[in-house]
PQR file with spaces between the fields and no chain letter, atoms N, CA, C, O and H, PARSE charges and radii, in Angstrom:
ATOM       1  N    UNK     1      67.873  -52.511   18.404 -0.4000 1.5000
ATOM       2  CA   UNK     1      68.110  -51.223   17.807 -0.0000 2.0000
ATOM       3  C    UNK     1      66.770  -50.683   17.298  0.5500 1.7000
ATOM       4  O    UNK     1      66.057  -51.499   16.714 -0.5500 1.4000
ATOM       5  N    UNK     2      66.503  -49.932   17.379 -0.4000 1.5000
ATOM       6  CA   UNK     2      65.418  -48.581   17.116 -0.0000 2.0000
ATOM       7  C    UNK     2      65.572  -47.453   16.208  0.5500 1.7000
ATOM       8  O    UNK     2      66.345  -46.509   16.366 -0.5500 1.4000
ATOM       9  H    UNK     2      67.082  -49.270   17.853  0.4000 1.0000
ATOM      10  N    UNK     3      64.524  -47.694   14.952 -0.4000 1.5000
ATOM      11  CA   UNK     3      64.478  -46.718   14.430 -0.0000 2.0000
ATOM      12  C    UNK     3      65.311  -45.254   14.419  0.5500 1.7000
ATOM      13  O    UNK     3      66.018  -44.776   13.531 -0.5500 1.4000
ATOM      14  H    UNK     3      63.896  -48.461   14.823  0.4000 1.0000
ATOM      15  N    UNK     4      65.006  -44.804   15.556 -0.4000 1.5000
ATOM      16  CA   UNK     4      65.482  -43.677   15.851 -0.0000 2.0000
ATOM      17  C    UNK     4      67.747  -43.317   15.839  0.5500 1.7000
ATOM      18  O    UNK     4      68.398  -42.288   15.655 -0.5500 1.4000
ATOM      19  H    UNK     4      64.432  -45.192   16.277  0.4000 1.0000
ATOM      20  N    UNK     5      68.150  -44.726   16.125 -0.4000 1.5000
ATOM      21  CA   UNK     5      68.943  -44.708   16.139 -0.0000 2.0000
ATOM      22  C    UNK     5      69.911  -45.091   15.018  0.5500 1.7000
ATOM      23  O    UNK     5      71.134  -45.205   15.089 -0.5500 1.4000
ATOM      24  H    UNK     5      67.622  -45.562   16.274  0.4000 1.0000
ATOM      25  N    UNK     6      68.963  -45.295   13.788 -0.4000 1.5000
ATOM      26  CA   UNK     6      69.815  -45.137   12.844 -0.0000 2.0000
ATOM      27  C    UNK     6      70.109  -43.909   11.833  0.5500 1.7000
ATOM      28  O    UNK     6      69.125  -43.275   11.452 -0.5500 1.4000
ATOM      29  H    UNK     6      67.969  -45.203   13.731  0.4000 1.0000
ATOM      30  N    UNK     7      70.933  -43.661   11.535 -0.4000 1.5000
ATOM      31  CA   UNK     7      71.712  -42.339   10.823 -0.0000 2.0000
ATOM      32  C    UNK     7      71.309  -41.883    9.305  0.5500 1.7000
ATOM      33  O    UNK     7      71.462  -42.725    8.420 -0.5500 1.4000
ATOM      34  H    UNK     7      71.733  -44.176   11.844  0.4000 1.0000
ATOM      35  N    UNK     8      70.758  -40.483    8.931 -0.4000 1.5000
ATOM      36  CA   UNK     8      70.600  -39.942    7.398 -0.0000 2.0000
ATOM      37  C    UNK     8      71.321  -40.972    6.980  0.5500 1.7000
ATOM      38  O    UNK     8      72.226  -41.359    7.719 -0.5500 1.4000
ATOM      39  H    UNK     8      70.634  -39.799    9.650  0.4000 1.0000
ATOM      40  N    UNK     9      71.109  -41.579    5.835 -0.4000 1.5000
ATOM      41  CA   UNK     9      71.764  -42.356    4.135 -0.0000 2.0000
ATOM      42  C    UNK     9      71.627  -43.942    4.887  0.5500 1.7000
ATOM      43  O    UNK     9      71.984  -44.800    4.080 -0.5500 1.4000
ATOM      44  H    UNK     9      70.373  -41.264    5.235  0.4000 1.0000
ATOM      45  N    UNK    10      71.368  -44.300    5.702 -0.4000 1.5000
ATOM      46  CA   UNK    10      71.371  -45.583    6.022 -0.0000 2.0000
ATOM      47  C    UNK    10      70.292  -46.112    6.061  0.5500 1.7000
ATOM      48  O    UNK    10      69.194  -45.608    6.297 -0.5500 1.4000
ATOM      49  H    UNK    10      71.078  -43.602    6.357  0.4000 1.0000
ATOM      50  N    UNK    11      70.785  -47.982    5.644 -0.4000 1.5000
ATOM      51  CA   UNK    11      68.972  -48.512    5.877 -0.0000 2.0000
ATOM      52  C    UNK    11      69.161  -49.659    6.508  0.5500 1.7000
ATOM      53  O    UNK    11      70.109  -50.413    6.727 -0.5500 1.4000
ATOM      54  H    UNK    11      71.677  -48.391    5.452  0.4000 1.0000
ATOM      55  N    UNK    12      67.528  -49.586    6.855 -0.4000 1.5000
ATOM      56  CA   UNK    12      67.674  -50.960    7.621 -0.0000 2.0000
ATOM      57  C    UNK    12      66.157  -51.718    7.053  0.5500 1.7000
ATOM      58  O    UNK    12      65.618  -51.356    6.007 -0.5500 1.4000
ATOM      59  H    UNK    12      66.758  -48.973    6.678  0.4000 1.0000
ATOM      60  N    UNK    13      65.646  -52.728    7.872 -0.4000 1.5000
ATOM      61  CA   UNK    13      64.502  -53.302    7.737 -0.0000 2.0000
ATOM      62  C    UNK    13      64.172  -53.481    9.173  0.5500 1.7000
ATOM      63  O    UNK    13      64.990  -53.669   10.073 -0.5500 1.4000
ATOM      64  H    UNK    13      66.084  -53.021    8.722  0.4000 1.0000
ATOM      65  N    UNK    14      62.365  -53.369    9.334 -0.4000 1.5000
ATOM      66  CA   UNK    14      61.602  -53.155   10.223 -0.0000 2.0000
ATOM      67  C    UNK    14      61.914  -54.695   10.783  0.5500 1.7000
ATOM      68  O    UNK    14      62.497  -55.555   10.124 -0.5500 1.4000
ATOM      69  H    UNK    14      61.700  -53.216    8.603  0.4000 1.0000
ATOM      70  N    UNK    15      61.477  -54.837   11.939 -0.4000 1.5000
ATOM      71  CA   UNK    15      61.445  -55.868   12.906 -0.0000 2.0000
ATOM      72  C    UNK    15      60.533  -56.359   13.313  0.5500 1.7000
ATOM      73  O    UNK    15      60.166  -57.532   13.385 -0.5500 1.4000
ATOM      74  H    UNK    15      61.003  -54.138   12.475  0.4000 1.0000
ATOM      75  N    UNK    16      59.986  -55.121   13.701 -0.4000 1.5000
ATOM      76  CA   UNK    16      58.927  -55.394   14.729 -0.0000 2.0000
ATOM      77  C    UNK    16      58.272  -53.908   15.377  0.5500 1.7000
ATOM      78  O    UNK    16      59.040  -53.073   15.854 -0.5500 1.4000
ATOM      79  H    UNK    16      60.284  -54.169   13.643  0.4000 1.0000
ATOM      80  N    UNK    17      56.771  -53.677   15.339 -0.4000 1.5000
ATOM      81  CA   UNK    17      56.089  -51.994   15.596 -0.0000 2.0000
ATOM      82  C    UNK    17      55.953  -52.188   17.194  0.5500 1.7000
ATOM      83  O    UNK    17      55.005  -52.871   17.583 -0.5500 1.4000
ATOM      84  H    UNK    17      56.147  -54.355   14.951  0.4000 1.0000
ATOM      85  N    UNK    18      56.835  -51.634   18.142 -0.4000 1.5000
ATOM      86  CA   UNK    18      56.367  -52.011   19.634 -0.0000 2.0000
ATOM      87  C    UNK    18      55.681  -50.647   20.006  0.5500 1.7000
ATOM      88  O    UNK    18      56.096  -49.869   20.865 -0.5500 1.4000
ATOM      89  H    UNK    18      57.604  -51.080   17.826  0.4000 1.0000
ATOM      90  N    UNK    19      54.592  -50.485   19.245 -0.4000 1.5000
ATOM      91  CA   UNK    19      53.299  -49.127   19.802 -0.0000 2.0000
ATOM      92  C    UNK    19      51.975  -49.603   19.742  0.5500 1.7000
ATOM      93  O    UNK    19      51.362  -50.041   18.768 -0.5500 1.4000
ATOM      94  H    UNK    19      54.255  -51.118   18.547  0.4000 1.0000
ATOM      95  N    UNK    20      51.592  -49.453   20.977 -0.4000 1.5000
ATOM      96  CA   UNK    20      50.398  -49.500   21.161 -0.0000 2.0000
ATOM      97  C    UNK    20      49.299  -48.443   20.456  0.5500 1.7000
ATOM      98  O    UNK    20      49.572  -47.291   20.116 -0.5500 1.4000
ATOM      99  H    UNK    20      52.090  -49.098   21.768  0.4000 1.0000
ATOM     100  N    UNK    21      47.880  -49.157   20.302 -0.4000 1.5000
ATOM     101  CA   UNK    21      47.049  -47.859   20.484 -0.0000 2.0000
ATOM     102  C    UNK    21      46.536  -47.173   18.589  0.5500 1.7000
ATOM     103  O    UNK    21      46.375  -47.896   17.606 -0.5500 1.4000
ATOM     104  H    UNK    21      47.658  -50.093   20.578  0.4000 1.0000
ATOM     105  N    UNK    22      46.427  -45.962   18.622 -0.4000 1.5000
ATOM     106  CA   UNK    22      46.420  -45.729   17.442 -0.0000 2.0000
ATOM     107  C    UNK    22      47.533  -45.526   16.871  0.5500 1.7000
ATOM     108  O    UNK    22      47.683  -45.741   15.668 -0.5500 1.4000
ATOM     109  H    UNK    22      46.559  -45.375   19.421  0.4000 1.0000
ATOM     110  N    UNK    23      48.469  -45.088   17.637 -0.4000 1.5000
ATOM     111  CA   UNK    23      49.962  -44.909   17.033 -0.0000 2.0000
ATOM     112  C    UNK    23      50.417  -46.394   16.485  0.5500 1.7000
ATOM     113  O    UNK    23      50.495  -46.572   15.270 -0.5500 1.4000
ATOM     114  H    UNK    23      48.347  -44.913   18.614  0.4000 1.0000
ATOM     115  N    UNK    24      50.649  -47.217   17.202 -0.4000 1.5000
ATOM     116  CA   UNK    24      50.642  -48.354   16.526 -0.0000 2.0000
ATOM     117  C    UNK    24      50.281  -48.496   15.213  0.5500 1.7000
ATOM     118  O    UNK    24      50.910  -48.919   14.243 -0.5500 1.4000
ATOM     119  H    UNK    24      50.586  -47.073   18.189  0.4000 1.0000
ATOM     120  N    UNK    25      49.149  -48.069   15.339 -0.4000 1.5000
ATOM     121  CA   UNK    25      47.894  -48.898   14.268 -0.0000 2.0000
ATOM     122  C    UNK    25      47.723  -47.908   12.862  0.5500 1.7000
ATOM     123  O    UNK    25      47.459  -48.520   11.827 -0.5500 1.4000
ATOM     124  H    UNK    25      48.638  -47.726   16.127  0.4000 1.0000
ATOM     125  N    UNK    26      47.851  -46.519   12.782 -0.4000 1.5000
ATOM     126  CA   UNK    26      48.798  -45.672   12.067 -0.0000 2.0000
ATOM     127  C    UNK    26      49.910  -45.925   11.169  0.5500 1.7000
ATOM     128  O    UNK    26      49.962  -45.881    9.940 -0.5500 1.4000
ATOM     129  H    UNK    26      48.065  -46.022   13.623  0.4000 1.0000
ATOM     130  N    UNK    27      50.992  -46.260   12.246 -0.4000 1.5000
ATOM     131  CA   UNK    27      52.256  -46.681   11.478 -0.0000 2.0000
ATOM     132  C    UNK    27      52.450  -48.323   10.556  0.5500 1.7000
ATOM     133  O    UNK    27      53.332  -48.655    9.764 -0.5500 1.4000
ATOM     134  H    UNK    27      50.950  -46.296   13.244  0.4000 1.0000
ATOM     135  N    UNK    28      51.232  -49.099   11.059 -0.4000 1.5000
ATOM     136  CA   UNK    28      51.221  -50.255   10.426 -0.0000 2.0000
ATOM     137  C    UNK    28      50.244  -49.538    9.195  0.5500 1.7000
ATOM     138  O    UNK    28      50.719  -49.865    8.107 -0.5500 1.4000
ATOM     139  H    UNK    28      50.516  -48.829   11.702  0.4000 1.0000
ATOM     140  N    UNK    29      49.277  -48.843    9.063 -0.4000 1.5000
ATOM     141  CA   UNK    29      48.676  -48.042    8.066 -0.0000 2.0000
ATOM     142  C    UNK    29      49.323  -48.079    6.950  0.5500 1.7000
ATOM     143  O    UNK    29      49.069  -48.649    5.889 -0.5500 1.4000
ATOM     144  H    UNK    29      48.890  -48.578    9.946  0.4000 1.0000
ATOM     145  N    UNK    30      50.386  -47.265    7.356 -0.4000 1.5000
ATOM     146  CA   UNK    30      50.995  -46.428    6.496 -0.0000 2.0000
ATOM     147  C    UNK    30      52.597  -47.799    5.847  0.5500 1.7000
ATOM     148  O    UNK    30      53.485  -47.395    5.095 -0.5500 1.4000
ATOM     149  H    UNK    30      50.593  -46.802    8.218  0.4000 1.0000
ATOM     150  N    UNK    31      52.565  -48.864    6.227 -0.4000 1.5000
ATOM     151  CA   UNK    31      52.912  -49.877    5.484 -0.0000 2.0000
ATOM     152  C    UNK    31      54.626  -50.150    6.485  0.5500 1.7000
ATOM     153  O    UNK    31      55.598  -50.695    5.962 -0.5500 1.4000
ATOM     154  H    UNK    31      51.844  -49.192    6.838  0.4000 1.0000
ATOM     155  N    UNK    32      54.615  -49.694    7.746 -0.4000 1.5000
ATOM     156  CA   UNK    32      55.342  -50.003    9.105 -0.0000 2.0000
ATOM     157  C    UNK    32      55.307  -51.240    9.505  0.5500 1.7000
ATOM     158  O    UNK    32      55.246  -51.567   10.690 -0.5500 1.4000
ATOM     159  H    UNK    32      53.826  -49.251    8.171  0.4000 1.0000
ATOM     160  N    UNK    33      55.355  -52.289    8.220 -0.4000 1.5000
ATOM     161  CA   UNK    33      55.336  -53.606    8.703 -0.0000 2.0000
ATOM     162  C    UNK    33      56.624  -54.706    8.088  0.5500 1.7000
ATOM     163  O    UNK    33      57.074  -54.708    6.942 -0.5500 1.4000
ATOM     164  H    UNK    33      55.404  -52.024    7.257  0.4000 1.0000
ATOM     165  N    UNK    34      57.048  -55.643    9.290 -0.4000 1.5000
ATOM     166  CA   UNK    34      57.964  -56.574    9.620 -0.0000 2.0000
ATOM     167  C    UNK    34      58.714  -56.738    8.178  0.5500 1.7000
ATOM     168  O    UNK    34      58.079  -56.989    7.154 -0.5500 1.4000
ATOM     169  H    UNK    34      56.682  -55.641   10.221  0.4000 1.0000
ATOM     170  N    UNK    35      59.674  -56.625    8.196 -0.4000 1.5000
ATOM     171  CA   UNK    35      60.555  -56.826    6.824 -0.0000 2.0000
ATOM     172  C    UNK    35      60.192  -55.830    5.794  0.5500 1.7000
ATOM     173  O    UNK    35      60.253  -56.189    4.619 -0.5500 1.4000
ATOM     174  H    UNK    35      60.190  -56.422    9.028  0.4000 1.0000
ATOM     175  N    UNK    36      59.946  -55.025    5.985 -0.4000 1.5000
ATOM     176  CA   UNK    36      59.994  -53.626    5.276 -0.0000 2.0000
ATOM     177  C    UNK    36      61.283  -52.819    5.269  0.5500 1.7000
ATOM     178  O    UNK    36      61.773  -52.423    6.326 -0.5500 1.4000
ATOM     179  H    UNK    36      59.897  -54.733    6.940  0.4000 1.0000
ATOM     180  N    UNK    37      61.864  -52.559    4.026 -0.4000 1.5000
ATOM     181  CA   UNK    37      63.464  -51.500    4.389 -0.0000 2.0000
ATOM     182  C    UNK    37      62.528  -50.392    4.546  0.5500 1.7000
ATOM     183  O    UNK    37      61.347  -50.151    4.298 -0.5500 1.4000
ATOM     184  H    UNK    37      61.466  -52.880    3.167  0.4000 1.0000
ATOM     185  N    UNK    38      63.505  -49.840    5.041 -0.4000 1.5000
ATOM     186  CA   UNK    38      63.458  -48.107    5.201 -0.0000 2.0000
ATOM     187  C    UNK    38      64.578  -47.485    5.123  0.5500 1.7000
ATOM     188  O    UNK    38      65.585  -48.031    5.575 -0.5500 1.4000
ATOM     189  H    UNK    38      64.464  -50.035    5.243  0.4000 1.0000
ATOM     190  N    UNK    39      64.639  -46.350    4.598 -0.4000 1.5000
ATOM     191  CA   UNK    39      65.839  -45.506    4.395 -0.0000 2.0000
ATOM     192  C    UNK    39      65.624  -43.896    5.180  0.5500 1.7000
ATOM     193  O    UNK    39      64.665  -43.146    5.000 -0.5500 1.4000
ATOM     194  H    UNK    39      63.821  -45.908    4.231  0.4000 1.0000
ATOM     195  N    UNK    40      66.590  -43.696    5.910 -0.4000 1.5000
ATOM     196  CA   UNK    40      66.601  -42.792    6.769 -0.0000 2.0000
ATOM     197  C    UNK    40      67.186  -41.651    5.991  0.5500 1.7000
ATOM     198  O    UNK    40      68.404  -41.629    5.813 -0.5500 1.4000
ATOM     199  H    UNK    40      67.369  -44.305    6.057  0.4000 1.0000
ATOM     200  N    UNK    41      66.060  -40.258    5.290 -0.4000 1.5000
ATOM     201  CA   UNK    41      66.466  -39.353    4.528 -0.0000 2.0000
ATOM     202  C    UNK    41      67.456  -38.293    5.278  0.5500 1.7000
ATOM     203  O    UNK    41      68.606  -38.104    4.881 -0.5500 1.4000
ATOM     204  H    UNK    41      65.071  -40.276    5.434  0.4000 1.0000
ATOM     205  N    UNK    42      66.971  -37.716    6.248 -0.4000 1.5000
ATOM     206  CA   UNK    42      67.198  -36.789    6.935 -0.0000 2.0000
ATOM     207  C    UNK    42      66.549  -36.667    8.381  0.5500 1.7000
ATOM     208  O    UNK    42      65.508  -37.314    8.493 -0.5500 1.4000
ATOM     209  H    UNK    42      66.037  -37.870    6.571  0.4000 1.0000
ATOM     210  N    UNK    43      66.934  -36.005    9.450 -0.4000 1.5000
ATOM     211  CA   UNK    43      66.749  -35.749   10.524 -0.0000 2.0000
ATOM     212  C    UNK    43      66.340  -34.018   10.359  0.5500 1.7000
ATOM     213  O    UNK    43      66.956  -33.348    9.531 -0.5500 1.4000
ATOM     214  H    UNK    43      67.780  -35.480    9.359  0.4000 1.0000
ATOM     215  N    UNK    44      65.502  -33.533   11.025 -0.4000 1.5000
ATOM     216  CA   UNK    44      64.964  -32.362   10.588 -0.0000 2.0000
ATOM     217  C    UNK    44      66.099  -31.600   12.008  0.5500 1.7000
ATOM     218  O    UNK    44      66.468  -32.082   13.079 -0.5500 1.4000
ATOM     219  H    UNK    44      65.001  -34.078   11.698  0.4000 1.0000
ATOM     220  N    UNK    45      66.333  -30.390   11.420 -0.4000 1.5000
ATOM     221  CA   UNK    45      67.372  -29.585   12.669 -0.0000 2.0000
ATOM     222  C    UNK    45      67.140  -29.370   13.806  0.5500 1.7000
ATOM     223  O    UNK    45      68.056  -29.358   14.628 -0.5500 1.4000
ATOM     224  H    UNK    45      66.033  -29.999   10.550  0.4000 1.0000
ATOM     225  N    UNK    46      65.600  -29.097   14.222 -0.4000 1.5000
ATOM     226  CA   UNK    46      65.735  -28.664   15.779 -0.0000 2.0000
ATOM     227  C    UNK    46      65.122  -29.968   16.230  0.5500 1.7000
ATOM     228  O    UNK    46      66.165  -30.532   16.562 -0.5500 1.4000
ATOM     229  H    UNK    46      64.856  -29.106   13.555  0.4000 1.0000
ATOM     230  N    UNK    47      63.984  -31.015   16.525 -0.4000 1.5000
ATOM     231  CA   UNK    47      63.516  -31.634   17.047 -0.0000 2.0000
ATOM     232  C    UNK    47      62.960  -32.632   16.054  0.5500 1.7000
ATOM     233  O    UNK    47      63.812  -33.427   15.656 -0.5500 1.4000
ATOM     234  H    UNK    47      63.137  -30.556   16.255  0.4000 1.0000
ATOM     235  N    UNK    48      61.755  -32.792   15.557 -0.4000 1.5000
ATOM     236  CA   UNK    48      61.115  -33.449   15.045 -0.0000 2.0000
ATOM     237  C    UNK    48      61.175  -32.799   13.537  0.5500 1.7000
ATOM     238  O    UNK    48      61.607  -31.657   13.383 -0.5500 1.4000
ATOM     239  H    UNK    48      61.062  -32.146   15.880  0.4000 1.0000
ATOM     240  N    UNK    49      60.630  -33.740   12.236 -0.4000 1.5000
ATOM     241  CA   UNK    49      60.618  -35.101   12.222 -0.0000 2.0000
ATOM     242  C    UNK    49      61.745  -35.548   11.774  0.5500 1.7000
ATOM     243  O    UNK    49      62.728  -34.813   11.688 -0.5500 1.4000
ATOM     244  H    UNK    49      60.278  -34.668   12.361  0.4000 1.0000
ATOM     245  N    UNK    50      61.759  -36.726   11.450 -0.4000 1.5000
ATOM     246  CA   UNK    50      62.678  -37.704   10.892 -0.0000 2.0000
ATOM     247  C    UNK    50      61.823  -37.906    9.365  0.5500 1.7000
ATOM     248  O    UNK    50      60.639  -38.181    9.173 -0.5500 1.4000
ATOM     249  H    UNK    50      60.960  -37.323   11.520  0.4000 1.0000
ATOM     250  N    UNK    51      62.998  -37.636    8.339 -0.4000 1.5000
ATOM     251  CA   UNK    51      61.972  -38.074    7.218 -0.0000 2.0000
ATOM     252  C    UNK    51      62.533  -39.555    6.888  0.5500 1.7000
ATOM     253  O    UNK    51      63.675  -39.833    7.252 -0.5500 1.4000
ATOM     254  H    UNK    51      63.960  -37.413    8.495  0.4000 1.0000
ATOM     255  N    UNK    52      61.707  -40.557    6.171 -0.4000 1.5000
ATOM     256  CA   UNK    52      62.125  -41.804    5.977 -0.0000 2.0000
ATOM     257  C    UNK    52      61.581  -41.953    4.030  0.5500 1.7000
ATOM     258  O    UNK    52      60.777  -41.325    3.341 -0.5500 1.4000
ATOM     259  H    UNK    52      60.779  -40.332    5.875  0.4000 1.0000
ATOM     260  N    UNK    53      62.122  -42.615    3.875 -0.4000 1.5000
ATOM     261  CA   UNK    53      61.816  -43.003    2.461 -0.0000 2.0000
ATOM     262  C    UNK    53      61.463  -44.738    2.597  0.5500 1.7000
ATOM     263  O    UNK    53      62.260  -45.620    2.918 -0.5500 1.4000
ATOM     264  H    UNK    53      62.775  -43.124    4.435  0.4000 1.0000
ATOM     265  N    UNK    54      59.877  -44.897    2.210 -0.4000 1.5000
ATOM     266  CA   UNK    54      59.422  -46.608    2.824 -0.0000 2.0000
ATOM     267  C    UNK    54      58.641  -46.607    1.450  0.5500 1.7000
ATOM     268  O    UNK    54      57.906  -45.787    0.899 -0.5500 1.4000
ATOM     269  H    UNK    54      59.230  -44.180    1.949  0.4000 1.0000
ATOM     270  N    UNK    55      58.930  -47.390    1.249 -0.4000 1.5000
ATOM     271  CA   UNK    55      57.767  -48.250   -0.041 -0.0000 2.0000
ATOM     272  C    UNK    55      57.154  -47.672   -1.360  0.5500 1.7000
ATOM     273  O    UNK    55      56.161  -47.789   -2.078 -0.5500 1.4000
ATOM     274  H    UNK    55      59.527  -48.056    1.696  0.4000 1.0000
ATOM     275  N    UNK    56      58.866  -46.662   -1.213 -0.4000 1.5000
ATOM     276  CA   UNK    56      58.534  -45.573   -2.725 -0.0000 2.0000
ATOM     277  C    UNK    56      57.934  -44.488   -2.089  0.5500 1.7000
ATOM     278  O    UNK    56      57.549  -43.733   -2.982 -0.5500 1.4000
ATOM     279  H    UNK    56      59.673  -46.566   -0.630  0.4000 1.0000
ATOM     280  N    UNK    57      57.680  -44.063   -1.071 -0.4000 1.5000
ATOM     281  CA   UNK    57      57.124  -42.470   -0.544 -0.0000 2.0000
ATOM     282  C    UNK    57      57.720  -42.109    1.051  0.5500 1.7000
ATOM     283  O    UNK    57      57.747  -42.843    2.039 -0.5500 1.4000
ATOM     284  H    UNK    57      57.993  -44.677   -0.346  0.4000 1.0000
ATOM     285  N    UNK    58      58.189  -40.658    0.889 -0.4000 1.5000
ATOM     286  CA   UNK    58      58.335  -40.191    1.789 -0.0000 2.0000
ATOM     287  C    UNK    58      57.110  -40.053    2.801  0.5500 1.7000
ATOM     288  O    UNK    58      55.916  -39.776    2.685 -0.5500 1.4000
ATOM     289  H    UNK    58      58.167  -40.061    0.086  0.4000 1.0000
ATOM     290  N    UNK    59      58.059  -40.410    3.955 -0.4000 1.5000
ATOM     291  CA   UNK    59      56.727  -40.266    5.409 -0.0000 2.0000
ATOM     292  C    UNK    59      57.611  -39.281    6.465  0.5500 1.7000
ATOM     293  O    UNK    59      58.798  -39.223    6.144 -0.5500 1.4000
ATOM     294  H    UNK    59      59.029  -40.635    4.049  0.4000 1.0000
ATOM     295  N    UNK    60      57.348  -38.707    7.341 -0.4000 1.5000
ATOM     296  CA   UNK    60      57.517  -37.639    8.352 -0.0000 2.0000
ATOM     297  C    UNK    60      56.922  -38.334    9.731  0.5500 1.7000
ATOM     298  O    UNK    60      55.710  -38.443    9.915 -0.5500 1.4000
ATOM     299  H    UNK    60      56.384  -38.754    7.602  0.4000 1.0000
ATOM     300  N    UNK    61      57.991  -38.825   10.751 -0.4000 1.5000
ATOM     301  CA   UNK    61      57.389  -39.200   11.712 -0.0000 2.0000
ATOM     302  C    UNK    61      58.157  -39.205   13.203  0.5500 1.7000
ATOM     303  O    UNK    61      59.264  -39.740   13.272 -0.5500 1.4000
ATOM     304  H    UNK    61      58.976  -38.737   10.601  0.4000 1.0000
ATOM     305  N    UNK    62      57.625  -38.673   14.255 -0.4000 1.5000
ATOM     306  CA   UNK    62      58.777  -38.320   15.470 -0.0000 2.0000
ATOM     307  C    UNK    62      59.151  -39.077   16.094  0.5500 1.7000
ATOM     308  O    UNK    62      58.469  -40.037   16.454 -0.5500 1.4000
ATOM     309  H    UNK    62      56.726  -38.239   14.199  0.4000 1.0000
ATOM     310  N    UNK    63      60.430  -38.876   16.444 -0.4000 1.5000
ATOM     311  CA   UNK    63      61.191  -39.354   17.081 -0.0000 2.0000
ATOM     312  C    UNK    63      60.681  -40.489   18.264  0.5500 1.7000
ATOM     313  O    UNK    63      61.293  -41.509   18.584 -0.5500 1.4000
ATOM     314  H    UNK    63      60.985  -38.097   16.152  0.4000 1.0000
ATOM     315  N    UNK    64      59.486  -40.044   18.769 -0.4000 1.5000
ATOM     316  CA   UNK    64      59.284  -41.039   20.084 -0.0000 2.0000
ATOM     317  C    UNK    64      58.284  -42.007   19.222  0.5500 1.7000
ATOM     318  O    UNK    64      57.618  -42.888   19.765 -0.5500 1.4000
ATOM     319  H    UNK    64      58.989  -39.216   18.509  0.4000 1.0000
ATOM     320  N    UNK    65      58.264  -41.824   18.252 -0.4000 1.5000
ATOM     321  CA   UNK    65      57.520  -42.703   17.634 -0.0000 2.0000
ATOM     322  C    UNK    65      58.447  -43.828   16.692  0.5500 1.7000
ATOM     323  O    UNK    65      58.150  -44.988   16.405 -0.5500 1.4000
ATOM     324  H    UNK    65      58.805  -41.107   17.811  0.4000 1.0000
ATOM     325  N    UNK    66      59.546  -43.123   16.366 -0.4000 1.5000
ATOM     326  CA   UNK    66      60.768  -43.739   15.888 -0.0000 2.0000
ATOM     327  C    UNK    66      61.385  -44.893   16.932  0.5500 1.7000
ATOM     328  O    UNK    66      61.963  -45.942   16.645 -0.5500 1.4000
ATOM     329  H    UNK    66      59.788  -42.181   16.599  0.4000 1.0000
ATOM     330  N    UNK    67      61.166  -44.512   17.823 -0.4000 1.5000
ATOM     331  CA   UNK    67      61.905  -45.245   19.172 -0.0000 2.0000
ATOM     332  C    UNK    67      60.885  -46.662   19.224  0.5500 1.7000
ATOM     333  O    UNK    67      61.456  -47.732   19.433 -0.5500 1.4000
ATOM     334  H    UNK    67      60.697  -43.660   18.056  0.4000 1.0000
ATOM     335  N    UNK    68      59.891  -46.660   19.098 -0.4000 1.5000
ATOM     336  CA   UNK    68      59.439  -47.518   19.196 -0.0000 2.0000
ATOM     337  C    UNK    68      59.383  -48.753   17.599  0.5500 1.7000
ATOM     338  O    UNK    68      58.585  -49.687   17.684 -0.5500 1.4000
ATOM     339  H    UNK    68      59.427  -45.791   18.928  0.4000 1.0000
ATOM     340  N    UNK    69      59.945  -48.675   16.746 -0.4000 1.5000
ATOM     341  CA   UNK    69      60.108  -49.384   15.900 -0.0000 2.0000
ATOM     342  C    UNK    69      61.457  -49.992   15.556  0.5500 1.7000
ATOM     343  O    UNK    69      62.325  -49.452   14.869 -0.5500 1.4000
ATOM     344  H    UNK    69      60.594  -47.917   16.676  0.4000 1.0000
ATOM     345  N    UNK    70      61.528  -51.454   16.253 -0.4000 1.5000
ATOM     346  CA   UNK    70      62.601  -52.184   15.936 -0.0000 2.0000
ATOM     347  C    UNK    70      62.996  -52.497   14.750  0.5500 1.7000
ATOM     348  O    UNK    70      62.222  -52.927   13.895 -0.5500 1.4000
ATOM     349  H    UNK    70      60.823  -51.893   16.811  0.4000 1.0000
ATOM     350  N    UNK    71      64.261  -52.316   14.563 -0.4000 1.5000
ATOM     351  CA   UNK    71      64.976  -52.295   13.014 -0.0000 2.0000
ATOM     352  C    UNK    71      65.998  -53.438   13.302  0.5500 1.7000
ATOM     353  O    UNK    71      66.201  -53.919   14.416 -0.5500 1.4000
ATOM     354  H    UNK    71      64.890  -51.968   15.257  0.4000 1.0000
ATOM     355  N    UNK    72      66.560  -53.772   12.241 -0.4000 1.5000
ATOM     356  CA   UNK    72      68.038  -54.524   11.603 -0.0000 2.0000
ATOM     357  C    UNK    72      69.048  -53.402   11.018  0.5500 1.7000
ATOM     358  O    UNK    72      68.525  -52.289   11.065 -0.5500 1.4000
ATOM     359  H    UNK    72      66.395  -53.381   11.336  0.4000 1.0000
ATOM     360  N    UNK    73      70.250  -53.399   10.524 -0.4000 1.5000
ATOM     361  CA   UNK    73      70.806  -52.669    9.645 -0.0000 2.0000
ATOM     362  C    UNK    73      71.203  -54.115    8.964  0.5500 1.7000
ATOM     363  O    UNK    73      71.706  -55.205    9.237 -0.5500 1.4000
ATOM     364  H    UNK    73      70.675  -54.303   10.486  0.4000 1.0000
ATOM     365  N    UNK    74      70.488  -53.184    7.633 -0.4000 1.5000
ATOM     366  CA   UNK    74      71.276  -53.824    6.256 -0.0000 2.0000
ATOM     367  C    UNK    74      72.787  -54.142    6.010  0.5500 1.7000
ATOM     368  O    UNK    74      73.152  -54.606    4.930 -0.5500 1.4000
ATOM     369  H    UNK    74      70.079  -52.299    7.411  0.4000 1.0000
């Protein structure tokens, strides 16, 4: 399961970052690492972003970038 596929008010914990590159290396930045919850705030209306609530701060990040971060549900 993938990021992307979990729903506003729900949480899960990270798995595993399957992005290469700087995107990868970005989202581990910004604290996108293994056993981390995340809480899925909202889905923005037309396309992008997804807002998430991680480690006490909101982050903004798209969808194909969502796809690539394996989750659990809590």
């Amino acid at each position: 399961m993938t990021l992307n596929d979990i729903k506003p008010g729900q949480e899960c914990r990270i798995v595993d970052v399957n992005l290469d590159g700087a995107t990868g290396q970005r989202l581990m930045d910004m604290g996108f690492m293994p056993g981390t919850k995340v809480k899925i705030v909202r889905n923005a209306p037309l396309v992008d972003p997804v807002d998430l609530l991680l480690r006490g701060y909101h982050v903004g990040i798209r969808h194909h970038e969502a796809k690539g971060v394996e989750v659990e549900e809590l």
